[in-house]
N, C-alpha and C positions, 0 to 999 in steps of 0.2 A: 535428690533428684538424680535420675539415671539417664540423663541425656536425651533419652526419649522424647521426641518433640508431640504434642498435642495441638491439631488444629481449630482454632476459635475464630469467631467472627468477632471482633471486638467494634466498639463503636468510637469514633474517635477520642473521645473522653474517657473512656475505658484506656485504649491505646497512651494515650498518655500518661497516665496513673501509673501503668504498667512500666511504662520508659522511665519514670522518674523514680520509681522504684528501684531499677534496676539500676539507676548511677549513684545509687546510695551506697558508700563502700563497706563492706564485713566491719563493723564496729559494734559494741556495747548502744550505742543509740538506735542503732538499723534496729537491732534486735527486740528493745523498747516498744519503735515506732510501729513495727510490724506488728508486734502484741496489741498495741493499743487499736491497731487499726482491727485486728483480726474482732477485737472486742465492740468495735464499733459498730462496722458491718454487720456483725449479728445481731445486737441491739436495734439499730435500725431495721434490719431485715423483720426485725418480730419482737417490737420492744416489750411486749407481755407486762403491760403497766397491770399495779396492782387496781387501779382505777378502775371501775366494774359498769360497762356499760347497762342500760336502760333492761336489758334482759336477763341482767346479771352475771353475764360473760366477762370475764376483763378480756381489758381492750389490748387488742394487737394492730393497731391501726396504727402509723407511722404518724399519717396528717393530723392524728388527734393532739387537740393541744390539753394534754395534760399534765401535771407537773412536772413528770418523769419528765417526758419527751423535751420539756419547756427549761428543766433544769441542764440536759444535754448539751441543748441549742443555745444556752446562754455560755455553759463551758466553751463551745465551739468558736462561740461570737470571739469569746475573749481570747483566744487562742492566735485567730485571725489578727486581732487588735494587738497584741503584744507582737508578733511576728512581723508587722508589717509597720511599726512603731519606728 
């Protein structure tokens, strides 16, 4: 980054994602976490399940519960549950 500031209209939940991120210190984990999230968010943005909708299209549909999406969401769960254990 080159200092250069870009203005966004973030939405309070946005805003905070961003802040929490940013108290994360330069470490081997930040680095990690950022990858896995960067992997996330594209996934969910467009999770292109091999699953082939009714017209034969696969499905990019987030809310579809397919197994992809469904095996995600369960990673997720447990992720939660161990962290908050």
């Amino acid at each position: 980054m080159n200092g250069t500031g870009v203005a966004l209209i973030l939405s309070p939940e946005e805003r905070q994602l961003v802040e929490a991120l940013r108290e994360v210190p330069e470490s081997p984990l930040r680095r990690k976490m950022v990858a896995l999230l960067r992997e996330l968010f594209a996934f969910a943005e467009a999770p292109g399940c091999g699953e082939t909708q009714g017209d034969g299209a696969p499905c990019e549909d987030p809310a579809a519960q397919c197994d992809q999406c469904a095996r995600v969401t369960e990673v997720l769960d447990h992720l939660k549950r161990r962290l908050t254990e």
